[in-house]
C-alpha positions in Angstrom: 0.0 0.0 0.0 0.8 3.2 -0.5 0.5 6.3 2.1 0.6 10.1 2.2 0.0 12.8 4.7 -2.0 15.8 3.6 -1.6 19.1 5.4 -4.0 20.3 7.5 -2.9 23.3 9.7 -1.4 20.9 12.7 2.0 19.4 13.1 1.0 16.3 11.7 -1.2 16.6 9.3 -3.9 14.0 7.9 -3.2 10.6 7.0 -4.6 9.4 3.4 -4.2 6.3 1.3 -3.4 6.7 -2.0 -4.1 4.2 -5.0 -1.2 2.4 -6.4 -0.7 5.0 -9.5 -0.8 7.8 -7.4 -4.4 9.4 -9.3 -6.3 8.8 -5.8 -6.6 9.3 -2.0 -9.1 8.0 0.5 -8.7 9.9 4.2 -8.9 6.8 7.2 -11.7 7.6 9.3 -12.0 5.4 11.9 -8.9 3.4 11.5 -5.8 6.2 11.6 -5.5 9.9 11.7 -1.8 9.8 11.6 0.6 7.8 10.1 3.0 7.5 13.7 0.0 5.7 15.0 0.0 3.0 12.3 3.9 2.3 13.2 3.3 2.3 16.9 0.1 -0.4 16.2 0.9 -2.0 13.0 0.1 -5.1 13.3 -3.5 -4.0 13.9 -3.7 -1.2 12.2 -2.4 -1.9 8.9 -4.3 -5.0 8.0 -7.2 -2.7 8.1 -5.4 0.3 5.9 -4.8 -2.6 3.2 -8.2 -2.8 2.9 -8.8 0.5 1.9 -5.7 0.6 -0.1 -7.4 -2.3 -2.0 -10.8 -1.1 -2.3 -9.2 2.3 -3.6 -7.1 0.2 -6.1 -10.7 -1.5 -7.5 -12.1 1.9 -7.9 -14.6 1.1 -5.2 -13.9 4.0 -2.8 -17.1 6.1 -2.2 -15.1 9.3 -1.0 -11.3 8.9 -3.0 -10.5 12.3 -4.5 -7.5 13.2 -6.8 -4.4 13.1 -5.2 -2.4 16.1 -5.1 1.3 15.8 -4.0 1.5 19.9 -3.6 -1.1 19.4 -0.7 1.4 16.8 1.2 3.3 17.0 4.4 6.5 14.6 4.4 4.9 11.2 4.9 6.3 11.1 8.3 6.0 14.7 9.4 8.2 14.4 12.4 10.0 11.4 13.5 11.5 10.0 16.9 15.1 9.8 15.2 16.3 10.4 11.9 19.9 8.7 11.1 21.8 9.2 7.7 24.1 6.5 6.2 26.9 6.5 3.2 26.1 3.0 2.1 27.4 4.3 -1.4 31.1 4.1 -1.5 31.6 5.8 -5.2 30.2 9.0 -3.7 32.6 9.1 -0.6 35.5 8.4 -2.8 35.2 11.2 -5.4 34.7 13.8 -3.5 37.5 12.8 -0.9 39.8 12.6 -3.9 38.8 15.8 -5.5 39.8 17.5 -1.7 43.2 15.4 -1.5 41.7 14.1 1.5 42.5 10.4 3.1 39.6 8.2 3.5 38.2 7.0 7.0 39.3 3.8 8.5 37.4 0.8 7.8 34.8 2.9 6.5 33.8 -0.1 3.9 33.5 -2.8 7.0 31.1 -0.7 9.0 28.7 1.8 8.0 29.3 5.4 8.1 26.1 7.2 9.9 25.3 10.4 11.4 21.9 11.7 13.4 20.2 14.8 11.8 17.6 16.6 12.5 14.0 14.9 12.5 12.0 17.5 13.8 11.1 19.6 10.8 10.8 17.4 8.2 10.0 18.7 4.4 6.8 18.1 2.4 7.9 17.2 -1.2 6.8 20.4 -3.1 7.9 22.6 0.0 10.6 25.1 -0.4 14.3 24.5 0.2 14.8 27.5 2.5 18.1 29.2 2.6 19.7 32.2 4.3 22.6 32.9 2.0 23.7 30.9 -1.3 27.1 31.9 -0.4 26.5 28.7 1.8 26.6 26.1 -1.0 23.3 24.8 -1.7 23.1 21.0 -2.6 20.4 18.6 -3.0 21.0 15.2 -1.9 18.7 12.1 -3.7 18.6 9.2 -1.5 16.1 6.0 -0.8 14.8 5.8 3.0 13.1 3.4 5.3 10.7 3.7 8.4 11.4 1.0 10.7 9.2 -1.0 13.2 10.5 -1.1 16.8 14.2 -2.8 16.6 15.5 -4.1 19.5 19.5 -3.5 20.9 21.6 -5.9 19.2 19.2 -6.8 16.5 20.8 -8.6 13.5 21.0 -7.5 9.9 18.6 -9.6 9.0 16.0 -9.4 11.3 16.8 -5.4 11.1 15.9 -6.2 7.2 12.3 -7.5 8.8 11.9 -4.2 10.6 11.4 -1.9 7.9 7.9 -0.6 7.7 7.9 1.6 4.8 10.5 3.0 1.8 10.6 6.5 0.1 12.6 8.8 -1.7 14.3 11.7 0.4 16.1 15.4 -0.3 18.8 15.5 2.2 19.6 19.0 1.5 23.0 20.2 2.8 25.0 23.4 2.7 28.7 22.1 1.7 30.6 25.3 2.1 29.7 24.8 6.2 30.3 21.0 6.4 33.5 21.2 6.3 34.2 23.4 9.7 31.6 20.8 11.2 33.6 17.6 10.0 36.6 18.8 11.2 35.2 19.7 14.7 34.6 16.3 15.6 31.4 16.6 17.2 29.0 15.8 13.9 26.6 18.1 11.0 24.6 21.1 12.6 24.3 24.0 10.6 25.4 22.2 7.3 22.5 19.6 7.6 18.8 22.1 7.0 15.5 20.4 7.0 15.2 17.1 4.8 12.2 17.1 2.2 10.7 13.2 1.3 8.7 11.7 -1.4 4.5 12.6 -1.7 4.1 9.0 -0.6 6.0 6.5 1.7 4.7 2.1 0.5 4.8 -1.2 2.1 8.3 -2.8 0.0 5.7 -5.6 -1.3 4.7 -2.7 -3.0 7.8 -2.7 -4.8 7.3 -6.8 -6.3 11.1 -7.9 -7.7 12.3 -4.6 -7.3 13.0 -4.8 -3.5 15.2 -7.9 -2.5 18.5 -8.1 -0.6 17.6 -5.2 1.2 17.9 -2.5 -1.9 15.3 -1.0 -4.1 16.5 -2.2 -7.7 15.5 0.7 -10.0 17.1 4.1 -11.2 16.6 7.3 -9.2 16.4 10.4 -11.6 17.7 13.6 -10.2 16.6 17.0 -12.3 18.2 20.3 -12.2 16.5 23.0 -14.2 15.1 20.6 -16.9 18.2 18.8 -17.2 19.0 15.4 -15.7 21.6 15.2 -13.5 22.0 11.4 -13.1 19.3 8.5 -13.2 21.5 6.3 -10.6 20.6 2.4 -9.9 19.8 2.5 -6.2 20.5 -1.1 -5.6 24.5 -0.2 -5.7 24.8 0.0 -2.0 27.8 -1.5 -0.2 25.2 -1.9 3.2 21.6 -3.1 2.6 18.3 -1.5 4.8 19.1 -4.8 7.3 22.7 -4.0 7.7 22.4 0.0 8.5 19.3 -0.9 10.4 21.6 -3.2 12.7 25.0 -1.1 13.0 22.5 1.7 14.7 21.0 -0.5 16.9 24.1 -2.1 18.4 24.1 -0.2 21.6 20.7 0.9 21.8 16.9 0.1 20.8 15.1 2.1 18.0 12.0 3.2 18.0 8.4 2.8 15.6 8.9 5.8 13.1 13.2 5.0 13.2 13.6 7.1 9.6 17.0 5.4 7.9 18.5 7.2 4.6 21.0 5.2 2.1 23.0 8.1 2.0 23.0 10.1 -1.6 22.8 7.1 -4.5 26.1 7.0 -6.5 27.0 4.4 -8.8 30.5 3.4 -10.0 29.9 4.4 -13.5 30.1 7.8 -13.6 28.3 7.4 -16.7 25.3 7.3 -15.1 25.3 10.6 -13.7 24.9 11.7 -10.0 22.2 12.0 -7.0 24.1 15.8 -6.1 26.1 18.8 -7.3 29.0 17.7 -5.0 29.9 14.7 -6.6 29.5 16.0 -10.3 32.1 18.7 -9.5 34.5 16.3 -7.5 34.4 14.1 -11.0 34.5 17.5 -12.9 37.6 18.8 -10.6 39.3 15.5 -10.8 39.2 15.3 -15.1 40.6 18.7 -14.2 38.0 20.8 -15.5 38.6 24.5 -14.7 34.9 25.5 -14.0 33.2 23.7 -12.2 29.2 23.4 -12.1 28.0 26.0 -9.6 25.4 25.0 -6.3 22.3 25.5 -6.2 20.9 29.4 -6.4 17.5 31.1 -5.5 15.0 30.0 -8.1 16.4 27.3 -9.0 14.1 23.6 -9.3 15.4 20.4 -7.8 13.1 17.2 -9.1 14.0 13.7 -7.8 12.1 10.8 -8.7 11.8 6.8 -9.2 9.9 4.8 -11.9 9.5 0.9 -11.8 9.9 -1.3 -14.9 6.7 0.2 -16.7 7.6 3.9 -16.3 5.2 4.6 -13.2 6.5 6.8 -10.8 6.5 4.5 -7.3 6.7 7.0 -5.0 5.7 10.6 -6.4 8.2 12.9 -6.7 10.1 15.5 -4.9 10.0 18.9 -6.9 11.0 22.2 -5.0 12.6 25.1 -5.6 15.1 26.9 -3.8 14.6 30.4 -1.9 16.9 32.7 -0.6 15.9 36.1 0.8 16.6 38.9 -1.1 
């Protein structure tokens, strides 16, 4: 199934159900108004949202209504914990080597991860809200999962078992300030502004062939301006959903409504293009280029988006622009 949350003046908006290509909603009366209170009941609640999501599928909704991604809240407004991975190697490697920079220790036995900020999450068609572009404005395409409750010490592949729900996520970041905040040790503050996610967040069986081994097998298309940046194959992670999901959990429990990202999808062929502006001007800077392609500016229109075999889009996509103050 597949499910959205519409705006509606509060911090948490509506829960809806939308139909499997995306042209209808149904609200949930009497089952949930929220989408936190599906993870914290699942096994009770969802059985009964599948229903809908089935009967909305047939056509047999009495009240569906068009869906409109412009109306939507992130799918999970606000979560307990939001936690960031780097399961793609490629994209820590160019832009390391573009710097001169040595890479981390055993960073390709055990996951890189950092927490962010989980309080303020982005609807999909929200604005990316900056203060200065003098900051280096980047969008960031990754895929993320909503886990279940996951117990301390969980294994990879009962992690795996955990997750919930998958979507597509914005993890904008300001790259001129990262650095300062890498070197200080004590993690991304100011360099890390509020993360924007897909119209709709669905069930991996939604998915069919496409989700196994813990990865979402299909291309992610990132857009800048009109032109494609990179259509990426998500499935080229050196950690899988079950293995990030357990390296956070070693020491401590996670909670329903756990957000995981994959970290920005890179592939090894640079062929393929790239999920952000960083890592096309690390390759650019390393082929020794002279100008590089510049970050993101007021105005301009970030699109990230994922299509299965047929050409549907699975989850919506993410389409803002950025704004600066004058």
């Amino acid at each position: 199934m597949k499910l959205a949350t519409y705006k509606d003046g509060s911090r948490d908006g509506q829960l809806v159900v939308v139909s499997r290509d995306l042209s209808i909603a149904h609200f949930a009366p009497g089952i949930a108004s929220r989408l936190q209170q599906v993870l914290d009941d699942w096994n009770f609640l969802s059985p009964q949202l599948q229903e809908l999501s089935q009967t909305l599928n047939h056509g047999k909704a009495r009240h569906a209504f068009a869906f409109e991604p412009h109306l939507c809240m992130a799918p999970l407004p606000r979560a307990y914990q939001w936690l960031d991975a780097l399961a793609y190697p490629s994209h820590l490697e160019r832009i390391r080597r573009s710097r001169g920079a040595e890479l981390p220790d055993g960073w390709l036995e055990s996951p890189l991860m950092y927490q962010g900020a989980s309080d303020d999450f982005l609807g999909p068609c929200d604005a990316i809200a900056c203060a200065g572009a003098e900051f280096g404005i980047d969008f960031e395409g990754e895929v993320a999962a909503i886990t279940a409750d996951v117990a301390l010490g969980t294994t990879a592949d009962a992690g795996l078992e955990s997750v919930r729900l998958l979507m597509l996520a914005n993890d904008v970041s300001l790259r001129h300030l990262a650095p300062a905040e890498v070197a200080s040790g004590l993690g991304l503050i100011q360099s890390k502004p509020a993360t924007a996610f897909s119209p709709v967040a669905v069930t991996p069986d939604e998915l069919g062939d496409a989700w196994h081994d813990g990865r979402v097998h299909l291309n992610l298309e990132s857009v800048c301006n009109g032109q494609r940046v990179g259509l990426c194959d998500a499935a080229e992670m050196a950690f899988h959903f079950g293995q990030l999901i357990a390296h956070a959990c070693r020491t401590r429990n996670l909670r329903a409504g756990t957000v995981m990202g994959s970290g920005t999808v890179s592939n090894r062929d640079a062929q393929r293009g790239f999920a952000c502006l960083a890592e096309k001007r690390a390759v650019e800077a390393l082929s020794g280029q002279a100008t590089l392609s510049e970050y993101l500016r007021d105005g301009d229109r970030i699109r990230i988006e994922m299509r299965d075999a047929l050409g549907a889009s699975v989850f919506g996509a993410i389409d803002q622009r950025v704004a600066v103050p004058a």
